[in-house]
N, C-alpha and C positions, 0 to 999 in steps of 0.2 A: 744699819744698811739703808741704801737709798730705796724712797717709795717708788716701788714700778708699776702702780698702780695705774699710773695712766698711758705708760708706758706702749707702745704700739708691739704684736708679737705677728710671726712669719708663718704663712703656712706656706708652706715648699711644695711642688706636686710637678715632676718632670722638669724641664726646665723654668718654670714658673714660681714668683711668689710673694706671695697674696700680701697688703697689709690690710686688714678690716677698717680700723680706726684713722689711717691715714687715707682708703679710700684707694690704694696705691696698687698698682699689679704691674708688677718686671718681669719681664724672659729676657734671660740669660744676664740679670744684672741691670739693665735698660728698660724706664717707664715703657710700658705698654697703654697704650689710648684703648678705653674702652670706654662706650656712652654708658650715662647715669642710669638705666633701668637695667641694662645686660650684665653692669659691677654688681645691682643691688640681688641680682638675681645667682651670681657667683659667690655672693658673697651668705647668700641665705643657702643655699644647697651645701656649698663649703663648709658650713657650721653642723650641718646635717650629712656630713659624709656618709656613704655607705646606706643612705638610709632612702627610700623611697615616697618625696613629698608630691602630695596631692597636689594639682591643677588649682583646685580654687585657693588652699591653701597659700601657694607660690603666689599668686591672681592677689591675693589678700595683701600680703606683706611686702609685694611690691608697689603696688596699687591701691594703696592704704584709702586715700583721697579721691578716686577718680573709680565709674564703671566701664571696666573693659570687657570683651569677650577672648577668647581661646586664640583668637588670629594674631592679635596682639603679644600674648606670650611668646608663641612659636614663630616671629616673626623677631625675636628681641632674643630668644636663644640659638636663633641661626645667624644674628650677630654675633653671638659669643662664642659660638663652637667657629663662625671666621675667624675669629680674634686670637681663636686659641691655637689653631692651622690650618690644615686642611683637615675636610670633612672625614676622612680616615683614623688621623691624629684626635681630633676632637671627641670622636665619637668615642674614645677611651675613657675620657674626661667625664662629660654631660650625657648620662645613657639615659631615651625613652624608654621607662614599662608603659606599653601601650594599655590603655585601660585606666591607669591608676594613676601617672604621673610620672617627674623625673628625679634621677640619681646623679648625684656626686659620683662615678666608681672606681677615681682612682686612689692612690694608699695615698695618706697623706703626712708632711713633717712638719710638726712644730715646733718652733725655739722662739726664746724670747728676743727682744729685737738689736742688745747689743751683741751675741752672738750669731747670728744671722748675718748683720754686715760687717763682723770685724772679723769672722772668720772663712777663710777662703779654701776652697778645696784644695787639695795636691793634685800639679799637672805633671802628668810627662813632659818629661822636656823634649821628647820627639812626640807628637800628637798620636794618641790611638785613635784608632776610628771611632765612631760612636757606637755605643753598644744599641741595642736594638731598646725601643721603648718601654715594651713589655716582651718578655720570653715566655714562653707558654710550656709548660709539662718540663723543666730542667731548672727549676731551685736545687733541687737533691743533686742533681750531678754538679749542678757548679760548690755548692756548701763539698760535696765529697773529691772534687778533684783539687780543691782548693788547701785541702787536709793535705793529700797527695802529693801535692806540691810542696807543703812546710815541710813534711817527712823525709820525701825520697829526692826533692833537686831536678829529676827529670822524668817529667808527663807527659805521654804522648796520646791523644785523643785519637781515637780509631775509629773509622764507622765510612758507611758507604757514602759515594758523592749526597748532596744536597740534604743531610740528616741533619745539617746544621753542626758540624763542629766549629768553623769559624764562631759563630754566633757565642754560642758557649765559652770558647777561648777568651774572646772577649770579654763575654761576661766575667768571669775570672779575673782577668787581667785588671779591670775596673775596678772589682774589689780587693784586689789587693795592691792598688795604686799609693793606699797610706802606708803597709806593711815593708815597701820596698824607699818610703821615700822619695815616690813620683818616681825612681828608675824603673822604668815600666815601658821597655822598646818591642814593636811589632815588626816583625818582617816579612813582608808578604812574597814568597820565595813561584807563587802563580804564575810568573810574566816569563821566570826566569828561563833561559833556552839552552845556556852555557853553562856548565857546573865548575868550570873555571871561574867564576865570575861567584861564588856561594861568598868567598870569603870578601871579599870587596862589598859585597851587596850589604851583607851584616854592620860592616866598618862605616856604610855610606849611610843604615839606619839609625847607627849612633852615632851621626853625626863630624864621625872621624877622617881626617883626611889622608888620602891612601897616596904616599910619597915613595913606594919601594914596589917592585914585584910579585914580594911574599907578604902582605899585609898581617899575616897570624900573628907574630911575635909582638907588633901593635897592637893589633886585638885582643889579646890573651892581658898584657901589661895594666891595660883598659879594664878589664873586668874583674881581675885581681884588687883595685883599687876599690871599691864599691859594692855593695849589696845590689844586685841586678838582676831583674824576670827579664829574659828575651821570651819573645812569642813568635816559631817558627809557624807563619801559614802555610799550608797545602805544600806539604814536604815531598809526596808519592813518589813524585819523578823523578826528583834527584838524589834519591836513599840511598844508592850506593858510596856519591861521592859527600853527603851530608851528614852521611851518618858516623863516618869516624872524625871530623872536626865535633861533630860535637858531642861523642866519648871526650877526646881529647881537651876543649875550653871546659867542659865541668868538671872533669879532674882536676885540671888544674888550675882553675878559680873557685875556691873554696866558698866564695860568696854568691856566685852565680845559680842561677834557678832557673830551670829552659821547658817551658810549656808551649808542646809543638800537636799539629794537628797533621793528619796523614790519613788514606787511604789502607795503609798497613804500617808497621810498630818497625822500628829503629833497628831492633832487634842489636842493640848496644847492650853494653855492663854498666849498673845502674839507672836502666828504664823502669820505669814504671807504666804499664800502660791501663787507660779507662777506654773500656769502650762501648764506645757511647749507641743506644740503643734504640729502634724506632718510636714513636712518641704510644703513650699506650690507646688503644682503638677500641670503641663499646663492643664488646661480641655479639654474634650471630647468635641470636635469641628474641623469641617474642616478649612483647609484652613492653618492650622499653619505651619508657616517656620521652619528653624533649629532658626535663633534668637528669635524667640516669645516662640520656645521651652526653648532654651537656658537662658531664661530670669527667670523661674524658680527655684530657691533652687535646689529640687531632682534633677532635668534633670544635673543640674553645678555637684550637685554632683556623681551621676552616669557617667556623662562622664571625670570628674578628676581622679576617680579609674579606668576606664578603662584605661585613659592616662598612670597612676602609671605602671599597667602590661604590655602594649603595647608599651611605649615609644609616638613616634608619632604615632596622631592618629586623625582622621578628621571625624566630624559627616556629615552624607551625607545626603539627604533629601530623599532619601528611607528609611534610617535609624530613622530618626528624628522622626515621628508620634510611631513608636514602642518602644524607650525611652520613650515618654510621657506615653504613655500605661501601659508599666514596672514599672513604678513612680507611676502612679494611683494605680495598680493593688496592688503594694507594700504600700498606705496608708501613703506614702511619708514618712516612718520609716527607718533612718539613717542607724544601723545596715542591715536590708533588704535592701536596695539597694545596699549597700557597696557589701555584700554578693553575688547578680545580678550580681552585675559590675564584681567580680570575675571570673565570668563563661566565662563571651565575649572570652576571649583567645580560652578557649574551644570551645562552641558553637557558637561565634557569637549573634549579637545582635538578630536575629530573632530566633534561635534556643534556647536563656536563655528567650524570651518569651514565646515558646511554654510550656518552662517546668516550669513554674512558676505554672503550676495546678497538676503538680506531686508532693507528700507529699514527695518528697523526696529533695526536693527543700528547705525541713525544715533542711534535713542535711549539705546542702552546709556550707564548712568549711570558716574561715574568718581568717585575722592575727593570725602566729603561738605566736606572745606575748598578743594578747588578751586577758585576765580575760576564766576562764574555761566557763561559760556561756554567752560569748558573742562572742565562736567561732563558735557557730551555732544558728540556730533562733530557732532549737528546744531546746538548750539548755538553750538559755533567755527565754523562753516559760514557760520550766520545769521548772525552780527557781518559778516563780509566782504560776504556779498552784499547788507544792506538800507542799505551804504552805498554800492551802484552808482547810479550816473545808469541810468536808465529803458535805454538805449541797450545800457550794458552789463550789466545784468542781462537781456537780452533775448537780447544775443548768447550769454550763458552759458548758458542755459537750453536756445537753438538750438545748439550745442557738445556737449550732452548726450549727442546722438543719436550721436555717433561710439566704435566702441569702438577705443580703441589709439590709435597716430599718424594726422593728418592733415595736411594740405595746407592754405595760405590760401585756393587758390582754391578750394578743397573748402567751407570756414566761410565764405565771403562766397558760396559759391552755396545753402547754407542758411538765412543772414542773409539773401540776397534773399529769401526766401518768406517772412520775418516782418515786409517792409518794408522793411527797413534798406538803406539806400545804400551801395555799394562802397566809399565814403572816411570816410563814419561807422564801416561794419561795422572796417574796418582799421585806424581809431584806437583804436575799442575793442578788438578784438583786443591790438593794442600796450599798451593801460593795463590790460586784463587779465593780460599778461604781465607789466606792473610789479610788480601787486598779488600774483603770487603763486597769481594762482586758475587762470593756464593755467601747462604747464611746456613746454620744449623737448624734442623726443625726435632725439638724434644721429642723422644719414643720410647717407648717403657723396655722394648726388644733391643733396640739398638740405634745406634747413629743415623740422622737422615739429615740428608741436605736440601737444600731448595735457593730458588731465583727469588727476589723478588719481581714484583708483577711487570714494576717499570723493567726491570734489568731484563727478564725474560724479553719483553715486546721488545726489543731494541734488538739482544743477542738474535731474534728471530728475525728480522730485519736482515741483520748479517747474513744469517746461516740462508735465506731465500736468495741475496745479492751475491753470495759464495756458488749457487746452484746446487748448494749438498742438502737442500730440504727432503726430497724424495730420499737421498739414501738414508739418511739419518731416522725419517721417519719408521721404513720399514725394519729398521735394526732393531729401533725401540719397540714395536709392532710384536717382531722378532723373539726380544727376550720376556716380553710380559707373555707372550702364549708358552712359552719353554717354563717360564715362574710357575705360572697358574697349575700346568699338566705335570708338574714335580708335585706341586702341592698335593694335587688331586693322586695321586699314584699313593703319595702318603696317607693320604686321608681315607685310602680305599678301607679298612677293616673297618669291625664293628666299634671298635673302642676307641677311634680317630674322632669323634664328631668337634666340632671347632677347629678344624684344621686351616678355616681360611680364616679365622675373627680377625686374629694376630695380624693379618698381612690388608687389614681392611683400608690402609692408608696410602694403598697402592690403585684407589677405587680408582681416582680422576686420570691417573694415567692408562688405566685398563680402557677405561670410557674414549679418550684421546685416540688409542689404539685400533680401537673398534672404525670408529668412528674415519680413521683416513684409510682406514683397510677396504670399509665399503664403500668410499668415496671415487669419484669418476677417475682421481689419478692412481687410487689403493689399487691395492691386490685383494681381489674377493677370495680366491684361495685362502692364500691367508688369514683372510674374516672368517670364511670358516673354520678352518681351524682354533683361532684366536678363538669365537664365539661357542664351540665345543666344549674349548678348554677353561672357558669363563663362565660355562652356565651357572656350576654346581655353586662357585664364588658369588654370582646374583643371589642363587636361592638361600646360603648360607646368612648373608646379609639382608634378607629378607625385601630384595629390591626383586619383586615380582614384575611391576609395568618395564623395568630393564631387562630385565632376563628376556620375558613375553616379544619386546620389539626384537633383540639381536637374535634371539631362537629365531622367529621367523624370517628374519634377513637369511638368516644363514640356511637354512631349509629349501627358502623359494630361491637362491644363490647358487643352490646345489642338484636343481631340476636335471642336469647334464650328467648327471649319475659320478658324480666326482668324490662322493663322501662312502668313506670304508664305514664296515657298520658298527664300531664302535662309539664313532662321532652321531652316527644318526641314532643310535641309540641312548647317549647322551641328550641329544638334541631335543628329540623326541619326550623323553621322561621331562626333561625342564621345560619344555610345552605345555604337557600336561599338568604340572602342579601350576606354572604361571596362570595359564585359562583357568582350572579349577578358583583358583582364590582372585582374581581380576575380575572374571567376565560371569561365573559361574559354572555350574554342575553341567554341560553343556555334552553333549557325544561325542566332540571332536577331544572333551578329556579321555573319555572310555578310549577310543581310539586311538590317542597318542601313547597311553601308558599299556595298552593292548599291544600294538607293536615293539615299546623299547623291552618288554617283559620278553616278546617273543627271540626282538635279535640277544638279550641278557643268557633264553636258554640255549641258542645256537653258539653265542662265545664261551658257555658253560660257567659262567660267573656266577658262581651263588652270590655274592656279595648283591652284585646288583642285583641281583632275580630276587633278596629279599627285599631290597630298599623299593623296588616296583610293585610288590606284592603289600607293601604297607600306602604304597601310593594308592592304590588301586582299592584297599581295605576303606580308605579314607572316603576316596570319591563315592564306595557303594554304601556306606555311612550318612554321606549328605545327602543322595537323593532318595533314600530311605528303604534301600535292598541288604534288610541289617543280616540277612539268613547269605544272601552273595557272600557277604562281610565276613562271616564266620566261614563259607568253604573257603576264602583265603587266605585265616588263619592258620586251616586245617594246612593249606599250602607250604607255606611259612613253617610250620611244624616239621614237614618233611626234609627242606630245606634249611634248617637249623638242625637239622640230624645230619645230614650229610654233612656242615660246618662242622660239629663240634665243640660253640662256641658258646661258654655259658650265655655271654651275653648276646648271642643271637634266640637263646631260648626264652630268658625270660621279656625279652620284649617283645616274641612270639605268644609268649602267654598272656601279655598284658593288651595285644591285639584280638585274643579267642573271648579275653573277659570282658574287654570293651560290647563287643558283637553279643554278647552272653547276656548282659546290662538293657543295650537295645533291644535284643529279642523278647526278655524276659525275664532271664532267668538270674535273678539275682544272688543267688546264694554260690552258683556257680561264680558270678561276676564279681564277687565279695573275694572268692576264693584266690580269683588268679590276679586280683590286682592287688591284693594286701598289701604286697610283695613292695608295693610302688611307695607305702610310708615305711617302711625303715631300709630300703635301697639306698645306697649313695651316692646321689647322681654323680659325682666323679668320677668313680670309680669304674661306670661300665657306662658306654653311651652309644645306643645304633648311631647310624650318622644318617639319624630322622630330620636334624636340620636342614637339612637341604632340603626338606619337603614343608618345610617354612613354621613347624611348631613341633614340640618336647612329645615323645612315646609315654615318658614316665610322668607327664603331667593329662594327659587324657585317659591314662590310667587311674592317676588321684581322683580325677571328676569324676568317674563312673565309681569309684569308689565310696567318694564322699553319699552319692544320689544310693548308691545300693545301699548304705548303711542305715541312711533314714528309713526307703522301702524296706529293707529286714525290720524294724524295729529298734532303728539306735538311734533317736535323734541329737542326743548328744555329742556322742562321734563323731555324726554325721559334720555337726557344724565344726568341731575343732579342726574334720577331714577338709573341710570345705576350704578354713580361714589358712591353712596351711598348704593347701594347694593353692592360691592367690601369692601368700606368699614367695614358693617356691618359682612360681612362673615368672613375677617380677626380678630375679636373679637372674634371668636366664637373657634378658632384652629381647627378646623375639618375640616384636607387634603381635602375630600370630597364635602363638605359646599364652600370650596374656590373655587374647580377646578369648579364645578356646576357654581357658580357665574359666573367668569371669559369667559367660552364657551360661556356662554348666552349674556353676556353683549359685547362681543366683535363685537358682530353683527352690536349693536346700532351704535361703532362709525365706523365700517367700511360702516350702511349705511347714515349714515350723511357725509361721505367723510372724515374725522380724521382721515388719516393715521397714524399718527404719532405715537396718543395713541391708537390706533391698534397694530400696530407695537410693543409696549413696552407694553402689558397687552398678549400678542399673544405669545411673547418669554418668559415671567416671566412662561403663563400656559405648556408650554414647559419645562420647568425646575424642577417646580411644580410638575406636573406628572413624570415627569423620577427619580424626589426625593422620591418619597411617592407610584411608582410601579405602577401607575394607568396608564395599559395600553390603554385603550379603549380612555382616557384623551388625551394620548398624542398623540394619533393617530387624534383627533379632532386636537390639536395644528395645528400638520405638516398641516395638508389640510389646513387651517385658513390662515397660511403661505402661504399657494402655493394660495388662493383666493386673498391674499394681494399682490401678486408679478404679480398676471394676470394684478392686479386694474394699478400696476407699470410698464406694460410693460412687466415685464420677464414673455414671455410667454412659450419660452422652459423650464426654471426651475419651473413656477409655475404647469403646467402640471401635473410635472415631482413627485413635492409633494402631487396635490393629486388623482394620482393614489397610490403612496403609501400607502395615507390616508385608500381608499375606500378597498385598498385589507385587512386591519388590519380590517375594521368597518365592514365588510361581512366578514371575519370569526370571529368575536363576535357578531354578530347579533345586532351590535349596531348602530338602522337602523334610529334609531331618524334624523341623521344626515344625510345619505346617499343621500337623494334628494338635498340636499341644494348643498352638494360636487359635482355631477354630475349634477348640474344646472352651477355651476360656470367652471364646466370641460366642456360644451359644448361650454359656449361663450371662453373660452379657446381656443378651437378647430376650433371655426369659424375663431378666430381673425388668427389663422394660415392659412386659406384658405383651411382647411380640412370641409366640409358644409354638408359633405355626414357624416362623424363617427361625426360630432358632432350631426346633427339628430336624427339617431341612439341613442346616448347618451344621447337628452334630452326624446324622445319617450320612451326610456326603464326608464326614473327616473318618468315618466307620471305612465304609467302602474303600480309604483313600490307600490304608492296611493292606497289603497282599500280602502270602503267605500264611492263609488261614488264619489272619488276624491277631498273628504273633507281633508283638510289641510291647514295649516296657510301660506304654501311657494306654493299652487298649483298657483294665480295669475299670480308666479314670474316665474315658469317652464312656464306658457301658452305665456308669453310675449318673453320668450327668445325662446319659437320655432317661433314664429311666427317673430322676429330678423334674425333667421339662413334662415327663409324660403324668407323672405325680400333679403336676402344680396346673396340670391341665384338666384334672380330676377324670384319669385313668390310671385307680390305684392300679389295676388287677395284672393291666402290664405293663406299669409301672415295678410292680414285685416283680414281674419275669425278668425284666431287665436287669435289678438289683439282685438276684440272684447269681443270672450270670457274671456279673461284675463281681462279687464274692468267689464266688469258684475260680474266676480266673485267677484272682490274686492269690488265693491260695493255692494255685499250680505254679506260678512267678513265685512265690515266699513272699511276697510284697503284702507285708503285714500293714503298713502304711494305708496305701491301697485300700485292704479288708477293713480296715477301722472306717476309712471314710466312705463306702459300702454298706457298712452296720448302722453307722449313724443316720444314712439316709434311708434305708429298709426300718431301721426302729422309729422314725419318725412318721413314715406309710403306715408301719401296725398300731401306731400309737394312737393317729387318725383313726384306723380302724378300730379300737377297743380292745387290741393285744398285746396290752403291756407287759403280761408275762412272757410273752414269746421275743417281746422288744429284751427285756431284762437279761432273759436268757441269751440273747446272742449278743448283744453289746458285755457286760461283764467280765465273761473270760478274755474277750480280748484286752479291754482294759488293763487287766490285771497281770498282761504277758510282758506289759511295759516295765522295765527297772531305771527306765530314765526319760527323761526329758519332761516331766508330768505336768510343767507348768506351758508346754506347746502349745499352738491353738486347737489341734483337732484333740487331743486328751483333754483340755478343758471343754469342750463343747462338751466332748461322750462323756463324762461326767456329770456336766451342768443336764445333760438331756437324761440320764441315771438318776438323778436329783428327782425330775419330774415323773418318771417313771415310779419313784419309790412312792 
């Protein structure tokens, strides 16, 4: 064999290619001039594809002899990126990483150099266009339509205007330019006005001369003779008369193979259709970088067009989340983004998203060589729509009005308000789905359909120039208040609860609804009702600041005495839990949930009269009237007799246990919540959600807490990790944070810091995610109680004073004794004995109801610690006395232990260590679990000393 040792080899890269050793660079076959430092510098990165060389590096080996600075380089690769095209083109080529240096980045081919020039591609002998440089996000569909093509003979690419099927076809048709033998003909079928003229146009692309009237019989003779890919473009408009000539030429040319591109499918014998699908877009999620962004089709592509106008160009992570954005918003549609990307020069990336909601964004222009209808999205728009039949340009336009997925019966009860008949509107619906101009939107229930975003602003365009916006709107209006108050009619019993989850994807056009109802051209009637019949839908979904604004629209709407009292009744109850959990514990809650109880017992609804009486239970829960709480229960009781219904009983019971737990009385509290760990929540459900958290999970917490106060601490915590559990099932923000507060007690009083710690910062997060401020205001103090238990007593303080100023202005007083119980031993452990007294005698007082409460034991024991540590044993024992008695009227053996241990550490001081022995030991001994806790090791370790 001959030595090719010195032989010169090719590297190929677009139309270009390289010779190293001869020094040599051709586009398209023909020397290209490029000066001695910009070759040397093409020729060093080119050896280094793909790879990212340092500045001085680069500096080094072209500059071997000579010192230069940075100016010089950058001034010698803006030679070469001319050289290579335009700064669009180039930028493909020679990529800046800012910072480090530059890349080679595009793929590259090597042959050795007698194949390189003695072998030539295969042309068509009619020219294809040129396929695009780079295609972004569609390797996979051209390698699969290309299968498609060897198998089945006839491909039709499907998909909406400007998704790029040209683009693709092309691409296709270029690679399979060897497999056909260069017979590889396009026919751009675009221009065309006459369908008379289909068959002549094909004969004229190959070349053929048309001598007769009926050119077929030539054509067909033609194709027979030869292996041949036609490539029908943009067929839409003349599928009637296109589509049986070519049924017919691929029957009967056996060698023929027709990859056509259309708005909707052939719908011939022997199609095959791909349909091609928008490019894929990073989702709507925190936390994404610029490479997770980058990682997507549209994002590669939106930031390569902006490279094209800008040269270099660096996506920045301010920027990044708002590309993904732009990409969504755009329906990840090729032309649309292209079109974006052209703006940036202009506005910037955050300035071309603001204006993605201006219909004027339909007109941004795109490539002056683009096709007439694919230099603006209104004008790929307009090709589709002005070749609907009247029927279905009607329905598209009534379509308009929906944002997001919809329902068929939803677009045939809009289509009724334009005219259009049930069996019309449904065909057209279906031939709009052919065409491409509706799309499918996946749902676990059933079918939904949707606009895209461009297609929507355009049909909406129409439907305003039509003058049918107003009727349309109120149709739509219409049937979401008629959806909603069906659903709600079903969901009235006790055993309905999630009666709206399912229909949650109906949120944006409910919002839509709302929204032109109370608007200057809406019908406020209508909002009221509409906002009636959508509260319980807000509270289910746990969209409280929504529910909160449309209740009050609809309230102050209704000043005119216009609302019967069901809707104000409704209205009224979803006030009240919204202010309850938004704004806080507030009177105008008492009041709102006062009234809708009162019109509940005038309409004689038990149904509702329970679900009010659990509202009501809750509000006198948080502001700390736990004895109100229980006559409500008692309420509830009466009221689940008259029902009937198991499950109106026990989740009457698991509201008496709840109130039972806060009073006191825990063995009672143990009693009626048991019930709540082997219930199954399927199985029976109030329909508590709407009051925005789970009956059977506020049952769990008061169970998990009563279990430890009896003396279970074991239980207690398995009760505790499985109420967290169950709440996270349930998605209801609300439902969790509830869990979480209550349960974090358990392990901070077993001594668990740890998972304290890590259940304490998640409800911290939790709340600051989902706005719950009263939530998170629990968090912090929880924290500042967890950092006292660690020593940091200046910082733990420090949180919850914080805590306590946020919990006294929401009146969310539930907590407030617990936090100024733990802010006094705070206070002591600093040697402040005087403001901690003060501090826990004001959380004393803070108690009504003769100082019935679940936490009074724990206040009595810790004044009676400050007044100990202030060397006033004498009533320091009087204190800790009472604090023993109490608990042992609660059962809060918990409690008692922590009671014993601080009275035996007073007598221990004092010289009575028998008397310390004797009342520490039996309690000890009553425990059969948890032995290794922190308060049993203490009363132990202080038994130890005692002995």
């Amino acid at each position: 064999m001959p030595d090719t040792s010195d032989q010169d080899s090719a590297i190929s890269f677009g139309p270009f290619r390289l010779f190293a050793k001869s020094r040599l660079l051709e586009k398209d076959g023909a020397p290209l001039h490029l000066g001695g430092r910009a070759l040397d510098i093409l020729i060093f990165l080119a050896e280094r594809a793909g790879e990212v060389v340092d500045k001085r590096e680069l500096i080094k080996r072209v500059w071997s002899d000579v010192n230069v600075d940075e100016g010089s380089l950058r001034f010698h690769i803006t030679t070469l990126r001319k050289a290579l095209g335009d700064a669009g083109e180039a930028s493909r080529y020679v990529v800046n990483v800012p910072g480090r240096g530059y890349c080679f980045a595009a793929p590259l081919l090597r042959a050795a150099v007698a194949q390189s020039r003695t072998v030539a591609p295969v042309a068509s002998p009619h020219a294809l266009p040129s396929p695009l440089a780079r295609m972004i996000g569609r390797d996979d569909a051209v390698e699969k339509i290309a299968a498609e093509l060897a198998q089945h003979r006839f491909v039709t690419i499907v998909g909406p205007g400007g998704i790029g099927k040209t683009s693709v076809a092309l691409a296709v048709a270029h690679r399979e330019l060897g497999a056909f033998g260069g017979q590889v003909w396009f026919v751009d079928f675009g221009a065309l006005t006459d369908a008379r003229l289909i068959p002549g146009t094909i004969a004229a692309a190959l070349g053929l001369t048309v001598n007769s009237e009926d050119p077929i019989p030539g054509l067909l003779t033609f194709l027979r003779s030869r292996r041949t890919l036609l490539v029908f473009d943009s067929c839409e408009h003349i599928l009637d008369d296109l589509a049986p000539l070519a049924e017919r030429i691929v029957q009967e040319a056996s060698a023929l193979h027709v990859l056509a591109t259309s708005r909707e499918s052939f719908r011939t014998e022997g199609e095959r259709v791909h349909r091609l699908f928008p490019l894929d877009c990073p989702p709507e999620r925190d936390g994404l970088g610029i490479a997770d962004i980058l990682a997507y089709p549209a994002s590669q592509l939106f930031v390569e067009r902006i490279a094209e106008s800008l040269g270099d160009f660096e996506l920045s992570e301010e920027d990044a989340p708002l590309v993904a954005e732009i990409c969504r918003r755009l329906d990840g549609i090729a032309l649309a983004i292209e079109l974006a990307a052209g703006r940036v020069n202009a506005y910037g990336i955050a300035g071309t998203a603001s204006l993605l909601d201006n219909r004027f964004s339909l007109l941004w222009r795109g490539r002056r060589t683009a096709i007439p209808r694919h230099q603006t999205l209104s004008a790929a728009l307009a090709w589709s729509y002005d070749l609907l039949p009247a029927a279905e340009s009607a329905t598209l336009r009534g379509l308009s009005v929906f944002v997001g997925p919809f329902t068929l019966e939803a677009a045939l009860a809009v289509a009724s308000s334009q005219g259009i008949g049930e069996s019309e509107a449904v065909e057209a619906i279906s031939n709009l789905l052919s065409k491409s101009l509706i799309a499918t939107s996946p749902a676990e229930r059933r079918l939904r359909y949707r606009l895209l975003d461009t297609t929507r602003a355009f049909a909406g365009g129409k439907l305003a120039e039509h003058g049918e916006a107003p009727r349309v709107a109120r149709a739509h209006a219409e049937y979401f208040r008629d959806l909603l108050r069906d659903i709600a009619l079903k969901s009235s019993g006790l055993q309905s609860a999630g009666g709206f989850l399912p229909y949650g994807d109906h949120l944006p056009n409910v919002r839509a609804a709302l929204s032109w109802s109370f608007s200057d051209g809406g019908d406020r009637t209508l909002g009221v009702d509409l906002a009636a019949s959508a509260a319980q839908f807000f509270l289910e979904l746990t969209l409280l600041t929504e529910c909160l604004r449309w209740t009050q629209q609809a309230l102050a709407a209704s000043d005119t005495g216009t609302l019967d009292s069901r809707q104000e009744m409704t209205l009224q109850a979803a006030l009240g839990v919204s202010v309850m959990f938004t704004q806080g514990n507030t009177e105008a809650v008492r009041a709102a949930f006062t009234r809708s109880l009162q019109l509940a017992r005038e309409l004689e609804d038990l149904h509702w009269q329970l679900w009010l009486l659990r509202g009501l239970h809750i509000y006198l829960t948080r502001v700390g009237d736990f004895h109100g709480a229980l006559g409500t229960g008692a309420d509830g009781e009466s009221v689940a007799r008259k029902l009937n219904d198991p499950a109106a009983a026990l989740n009457v019971e698991w509201m008496l246990g709840v109130a039972h737990h806060l009073i006191g009385n825990q063995n009672k509290a143990v009693r009626f919540c048991e019930s709540a760990m082997v219930h199954n929540p399927g199985s029976q459900r109030l329909n508590i959600g709407h009051l925005g958290y789970d009956d059977r999970i506020v049952a769990l917490v008061a169970l998990a807490r009563g279990l430890w106060l009896t003396g279970r601490p074991d239980r207690a915590i398995e009760a505790a990790r499985y109420t967290v559990r169950e709440a996270e099932q349930l998605e209801q923000p609300l439902t969790l944070g509830i869990s979480l507060i209550w349960t974090i007690y358990v392990f901070l009083w077993v001594g668990d810091w740890a998972n304290a710690e890590i259940l304490i910062e998640r409800l911290i997060d939790h709340s600051a995610r989902h706005f719950l401020g009263p939530y998170h205001a629990v968090g912090i103090g929880q924290k500042g109680e967890l950092m006292l238990r660690r020593g940091d007593l200046a910082g733990g303080i420090e949180h919850l004073r914080r805590s306590q100023a946020t919990l006294y202005a929401t009146r969310h007083r539930i907590m407030t004794t617990v936090f100024a119980t733990a802010l006094a031993e705070g206070l002591v452990a600093q040697n402040q004995p005087a403001d901690a007294l003060r501090m826990i005698d004001e959380a004393i007082a803070e108690v009504p109801d003769h100082g019935e409460s679940f936490d009074m034991p724990e206040m009595l024991r810790v004044k009676g610690d400050i007044l100990a540590r202030s060397g006033h044993a004498s009533e320091a024992e009087s204190w800790l006395r009472k604090s023993l008695d109490l608990s042992r009227r609660q059962s809060a053996l918990g409690w008692e232990l922590r009671g014993a241990i601080s009275l035996g550490r007073v007598w221990q001081q004092a010289g009575r260590r028998d008397d310390a022995r004797t009342l520490l030991a039996p309690l000890v001994a009553r425990y059969q679990e948890g032995l290794k806790t922190r308060d049993l090791v203490t009363a132990r370790e202080l038994l130890g000393t005692l002995n």
